[in-house]
N, C-alpha and C positions, 0 to 999 in steps of 0.2 A: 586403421593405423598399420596393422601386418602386412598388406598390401603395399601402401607405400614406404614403409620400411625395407619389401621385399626390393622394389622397386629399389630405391636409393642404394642399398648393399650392390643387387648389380651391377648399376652403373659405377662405385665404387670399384669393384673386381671388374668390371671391365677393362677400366683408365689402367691399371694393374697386372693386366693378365699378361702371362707370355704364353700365347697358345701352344706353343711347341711342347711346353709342361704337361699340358693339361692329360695327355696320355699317357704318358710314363708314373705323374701320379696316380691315376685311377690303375693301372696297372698294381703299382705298390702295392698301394689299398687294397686288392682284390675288388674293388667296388662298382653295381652293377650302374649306378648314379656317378654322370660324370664328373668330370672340373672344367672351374673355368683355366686353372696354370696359374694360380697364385699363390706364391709359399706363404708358409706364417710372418717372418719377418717385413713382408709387402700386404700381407692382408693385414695386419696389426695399421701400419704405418695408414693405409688405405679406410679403413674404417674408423678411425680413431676423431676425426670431425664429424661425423653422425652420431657421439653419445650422446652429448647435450641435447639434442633434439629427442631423442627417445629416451628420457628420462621419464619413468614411473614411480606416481609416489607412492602406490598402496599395492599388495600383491595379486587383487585381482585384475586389475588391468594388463599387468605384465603378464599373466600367466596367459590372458588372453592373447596379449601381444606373439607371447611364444609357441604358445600350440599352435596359433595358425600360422605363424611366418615356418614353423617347421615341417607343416604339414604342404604348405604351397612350393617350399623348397625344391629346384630344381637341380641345384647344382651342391656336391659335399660342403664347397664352403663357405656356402649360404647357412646350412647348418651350422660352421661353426662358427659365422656370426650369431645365430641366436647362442650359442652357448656362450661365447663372448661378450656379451648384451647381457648375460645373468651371472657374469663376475665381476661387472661396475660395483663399486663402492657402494652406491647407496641400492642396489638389488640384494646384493650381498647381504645386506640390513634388512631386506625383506624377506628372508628365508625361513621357514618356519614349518614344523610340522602338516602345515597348512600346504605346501609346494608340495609334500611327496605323492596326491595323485599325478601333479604335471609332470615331476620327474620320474615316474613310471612310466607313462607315455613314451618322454625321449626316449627312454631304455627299451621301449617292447619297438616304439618304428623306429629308432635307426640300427637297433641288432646288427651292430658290430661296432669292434674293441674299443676306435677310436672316440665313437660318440660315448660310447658305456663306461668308457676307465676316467673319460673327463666328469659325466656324472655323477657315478656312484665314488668315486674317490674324492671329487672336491665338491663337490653339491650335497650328496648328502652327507656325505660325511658331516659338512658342515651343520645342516639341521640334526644330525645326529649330536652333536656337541653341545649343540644349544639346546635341547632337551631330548635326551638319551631316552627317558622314561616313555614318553610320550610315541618315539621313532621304532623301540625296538618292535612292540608287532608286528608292523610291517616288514620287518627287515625278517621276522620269523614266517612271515608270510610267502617273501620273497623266496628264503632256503627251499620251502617245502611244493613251487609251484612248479610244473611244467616247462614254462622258459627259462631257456639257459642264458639270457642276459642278467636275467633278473637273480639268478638263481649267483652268476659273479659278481652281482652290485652288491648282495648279502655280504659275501665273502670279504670287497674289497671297500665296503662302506665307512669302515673304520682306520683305512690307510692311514692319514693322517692324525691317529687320538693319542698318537705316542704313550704318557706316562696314564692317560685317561681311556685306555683302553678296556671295554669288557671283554676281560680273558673268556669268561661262560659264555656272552655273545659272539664270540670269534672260533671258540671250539661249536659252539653250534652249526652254524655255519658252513666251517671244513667237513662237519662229521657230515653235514647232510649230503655234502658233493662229491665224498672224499671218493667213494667208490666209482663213479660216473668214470666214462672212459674218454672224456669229450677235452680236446687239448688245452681251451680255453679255460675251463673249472681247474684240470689240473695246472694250470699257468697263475691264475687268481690267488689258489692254495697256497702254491710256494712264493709266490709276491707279496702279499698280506705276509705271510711268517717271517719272511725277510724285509721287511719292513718294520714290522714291533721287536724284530732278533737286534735292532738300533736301540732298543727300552730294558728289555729286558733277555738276551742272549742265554739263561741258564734255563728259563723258560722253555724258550723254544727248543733247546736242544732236548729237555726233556719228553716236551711234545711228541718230537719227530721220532726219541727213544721208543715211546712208549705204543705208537702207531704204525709197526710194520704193515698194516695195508696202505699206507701213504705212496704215492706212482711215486717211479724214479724221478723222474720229471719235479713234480712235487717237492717231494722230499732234497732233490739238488739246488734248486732255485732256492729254498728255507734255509740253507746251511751255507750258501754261495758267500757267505764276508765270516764268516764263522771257521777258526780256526779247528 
């Protein structure tokens, strides 16, 4: 089925493409995987009659369906068709502590921003929400590993938990990356702060107070709507 899903997405972004694009994106990107030249508003529009047909009812098939259409992926956004293929409605519904080996996967092969902040910000997040108890190991796992994809999906897994956020899992977190001198950990750091500084602002101000080793970097993006 990955196969011919790969198949059909192509020829979708084919019918679609404006190749004159397709360099100036991969430029943008920094990315060493090229494009076909299809922005999001034409790739949505383009793929959007292939859901029904790739409708999974149970999460082992789709997970199946995913790791291999992401792995045979040739082009960035064939990728971001599989990612797009796991924000259907009813996938949505299939999310479960059960996904976070597949969505480690995404995070360790496509290592960079734009696959990693779609993941760990809406993906996991989401099975984070649905069982918090269950997720955080691995998100402690995540902090303390050698990849630094994985190591911002900790950081930025809880984007989304607004009033539901764990303050102790989020200072865990920041504290393990806080020192790291890599732009991306510090970009994470002050994104997540400014992002729950929406929930709770005297929080974080206290945070950033209390944390002079926080980068500039860091510490400016956490403060950036904050009077």
């Amino acid at each position: 089925m990955a196969r011919r899903f790969l198949n059909d997405v192509r020829s979708a972004l084919a019918a679609a493409a404006v190749p004159a694009d397709a360099a100036p994106m991969q430029a943008y990107m920094k990315s060493a995987m090229p494009f076909h030249g299809v922005k999001k508003p034409a790739r949505v529009a383009a793929l959007r009659p292939l859901w029904a047909t790739y409708t999974c009812a149970a999460w082992p098939a789709l997970e199946t369906l995913v790791r291999e259409a992401w792995d045979h992926a040739t082009h960035r956004e064939e990728r971001y068709a599989v990612l797009d293929l796991l924000e259907r409605p009813a996938h949505r519904r299939l999310a479960s502590p059960e996904a976070l080996p597949c969505f480690e996967h995404l995070i360790v092969k496509g290592a960079w921003w734009d696959f990693v902040d779609d993941v760990a910000g809406k993906k996991v997040c989401r099975v984070w929400l649905g069982a918090p108890t269950a997720t955080t190991p691995t998100l402690h796992r995540w902090m303390h590993t050698d990849d630094l994809w994985l190591r911002r999906s900790a950081i930025l897994a809880q984007l989304r938990a607004k009033e539901r956020t764990d303050r102790v899992l989020l200072t865990a977190s920041i504290e393990a990356a806080m020192d790291a001198p890599d732009f991306f950990l510090r970009k994470a750091i002050g994104w997540a702060l400014r992002q729950y500084a929406r929930t709770d602002p005297e929080w974080v101000r206290a945070f950033v107070d209390d944390r002079p080793g926080l980068s500039a970097l860091s510490r400016r993006e956490a403060l950036k709507h904050l009077s």
